[in-house]
C-alpha positions in Angstrom: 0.0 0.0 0.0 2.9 2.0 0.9 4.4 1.4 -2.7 1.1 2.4 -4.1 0.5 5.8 -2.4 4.0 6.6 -3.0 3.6 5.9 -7.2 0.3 8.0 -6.9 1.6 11.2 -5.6 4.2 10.9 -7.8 2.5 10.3 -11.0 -0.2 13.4 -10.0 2.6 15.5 -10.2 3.6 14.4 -14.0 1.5 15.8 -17.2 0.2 19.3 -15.7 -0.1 20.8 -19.3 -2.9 19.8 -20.9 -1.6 18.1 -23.9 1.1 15.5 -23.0 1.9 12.2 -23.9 3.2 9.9 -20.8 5.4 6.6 -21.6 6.3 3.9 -19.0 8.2 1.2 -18.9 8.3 -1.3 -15.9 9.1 -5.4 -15.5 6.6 -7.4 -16.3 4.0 -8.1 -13.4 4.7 -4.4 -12.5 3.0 -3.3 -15.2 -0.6 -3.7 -14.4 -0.6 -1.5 -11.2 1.3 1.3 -12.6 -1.1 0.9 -15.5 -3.8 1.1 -13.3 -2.6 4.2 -11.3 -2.1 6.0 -14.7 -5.6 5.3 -15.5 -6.8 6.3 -12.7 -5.0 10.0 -11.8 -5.0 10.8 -15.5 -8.0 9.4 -17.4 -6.2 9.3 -20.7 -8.1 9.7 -24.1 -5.6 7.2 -25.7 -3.7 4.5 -24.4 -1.5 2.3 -26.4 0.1 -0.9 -24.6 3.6 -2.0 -26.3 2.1 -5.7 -26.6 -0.9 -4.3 -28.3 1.1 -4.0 -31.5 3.3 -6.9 -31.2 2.5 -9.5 -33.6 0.7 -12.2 -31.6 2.6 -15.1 -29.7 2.9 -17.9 -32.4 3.9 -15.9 -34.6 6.8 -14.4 -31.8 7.9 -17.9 -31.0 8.5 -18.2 -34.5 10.6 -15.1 -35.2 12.5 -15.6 -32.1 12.8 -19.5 -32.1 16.7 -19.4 -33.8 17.9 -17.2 -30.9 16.4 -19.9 -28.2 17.9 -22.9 -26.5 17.3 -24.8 -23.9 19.6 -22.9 -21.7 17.6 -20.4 -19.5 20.2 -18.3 -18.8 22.3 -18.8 -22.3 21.1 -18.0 -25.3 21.9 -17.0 -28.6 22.2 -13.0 -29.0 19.7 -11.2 -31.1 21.1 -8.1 -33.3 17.9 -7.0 -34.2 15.5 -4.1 -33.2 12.2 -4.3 -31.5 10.8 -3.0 -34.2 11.5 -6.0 -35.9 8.9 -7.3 -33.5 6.1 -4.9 -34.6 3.0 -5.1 -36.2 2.7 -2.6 -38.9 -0.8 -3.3 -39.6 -1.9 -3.6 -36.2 0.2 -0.5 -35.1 -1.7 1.4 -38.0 -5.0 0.8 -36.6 -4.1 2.8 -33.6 -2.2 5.4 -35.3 -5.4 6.0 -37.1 -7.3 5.8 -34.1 -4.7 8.3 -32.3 -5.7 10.4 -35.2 -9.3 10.2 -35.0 -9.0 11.7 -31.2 -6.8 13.8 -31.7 -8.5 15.6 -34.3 -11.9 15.4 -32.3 -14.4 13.4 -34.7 
């Protein structure tokens, strides 16, 4: 609870204009009660959630499946980018979206 009041007053502080765009980045299982505070203080127009644009998981496990082994800790290195990762039809839809808001219709 501590943790929770402490994110709060921080993140009431953040955004005072009235047109802003906020990004956060936690480690997974952090996620959803940052999210949540964010929603919450600032009752965004627009959210977009990194994994929202991803392609979806088969389709992951595929791209990524030369750079895995059975090693947890060892794996093969990646040189790519995350966008490599990316959806362009998917992240289209919410540009387009984005676009719709922002432009009031």
């Amino acid at each position: 609870m501590y943790r929770q009041n402490r994110n709060k007053k921080y993140l009431e502080n953040l955004g005072q204009e009235e047109n802003y765009c906020l990004t956060v980045d936690c480690y997974p299982g952090v996620d959803d009660e940052i999210f949540d505070l964010i929603k919450e203080i600032y009752k965004p127009d627009f959210v977009i959630k990194s994994e929202d644009v991803f392609y979806e998981k088969d389709e992951l496990n595929k791209m990524m499946k030369p750079f895995l082994t059975e090693n947890r800790v060892r794996g093969v290195i990646y040189y790519g980018k995350m966008d490599d990762f990316i959806d362009d039809i998917k992240l289209a839809q919410y540009q387009s979206h984005f676009l719709v808001i922002k432009s009031g219709l």
